[in-house]
N, C-alpha and C positions, 0 to 999 in steps of 0.2 A: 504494500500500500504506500502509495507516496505522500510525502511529507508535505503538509501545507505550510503556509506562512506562518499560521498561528503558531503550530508545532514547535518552526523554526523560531520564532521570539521567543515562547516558552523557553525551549533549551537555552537560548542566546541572554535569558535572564534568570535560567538556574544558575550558569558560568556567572554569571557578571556576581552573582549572592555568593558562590562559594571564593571568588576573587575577592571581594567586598570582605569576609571575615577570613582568610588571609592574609589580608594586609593589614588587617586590628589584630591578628595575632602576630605579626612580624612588627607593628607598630609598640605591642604590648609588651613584646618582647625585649625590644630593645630598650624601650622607655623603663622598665621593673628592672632591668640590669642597672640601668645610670643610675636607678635612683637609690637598690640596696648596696650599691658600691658606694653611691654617695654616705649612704647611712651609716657603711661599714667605718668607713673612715672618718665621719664625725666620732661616732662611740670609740672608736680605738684611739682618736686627740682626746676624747674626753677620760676615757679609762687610763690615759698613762698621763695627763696631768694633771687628774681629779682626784683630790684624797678622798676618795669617798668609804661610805663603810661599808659590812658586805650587802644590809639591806636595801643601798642604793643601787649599789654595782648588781644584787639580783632584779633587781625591777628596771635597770637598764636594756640587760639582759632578757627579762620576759618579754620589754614591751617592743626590743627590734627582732623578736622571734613573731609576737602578732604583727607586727608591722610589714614583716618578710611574706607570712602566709597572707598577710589579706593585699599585698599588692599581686602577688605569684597568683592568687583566685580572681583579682578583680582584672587583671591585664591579660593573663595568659590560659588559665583556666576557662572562663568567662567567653572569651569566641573561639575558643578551643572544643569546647562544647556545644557552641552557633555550628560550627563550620562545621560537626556531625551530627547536624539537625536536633540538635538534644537542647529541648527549653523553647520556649518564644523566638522565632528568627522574622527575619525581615521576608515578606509577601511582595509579590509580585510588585503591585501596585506603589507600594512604596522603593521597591528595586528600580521601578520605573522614572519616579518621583524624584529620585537622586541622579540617576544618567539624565532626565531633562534638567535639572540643577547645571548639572554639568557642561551640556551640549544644548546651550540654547537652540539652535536649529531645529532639534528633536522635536524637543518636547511632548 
């Protein structure tokens, strides 16, 4: 059976959604590195000229462990599990909505 146009948009705007959430995971990616490097190396200036005591230095501690996991779920997890259709993902319509964003001509 041969393939109509719609067909061909259809496919041509599954591609563009699964494009769409690897490149917020390659965005996610990169951005959750700079920022727990950054992190890394604030806490280790502070740890080696902070006399702190241990119950500081443990709560330094816990809070760039949460801080680690919830950038790692909110950057890289998060359309990591878009881009294998797991949770709420973006619909056609709004897939559409972003390339006429994009490509005034389109729209």
């Amino acid at each position: 059976m041969p393939t109509t146009n719609y067909d061909n948009l259809i496919q041509q705007l599954d591609g563009f959604i699964r494009k769409y959430y690897k490149n917020q995971l390659i965005k996610g990616a990169l951005l959750a590195l700079a920022l727990l490097l950054g992190m890394y190396v604030s806490v280790s200036v502070l740890a080696h000229y902070g006399q702190f005591t241990t119950t500081v230095r443990g709560l330094i501690f816990f809070a760039s462990i949460a801080a680690t996991v919830a950038l790692l779920a909110h950057y890289v997890v998060k359309p990591l599990l878009h881009l294998n259709k797991i949770g709420t993902i973006i619909n056609h319509t709004q897939a559409a909505d972003i390339i006429g964003k994009h490509f005034t001509e389109v729209s």
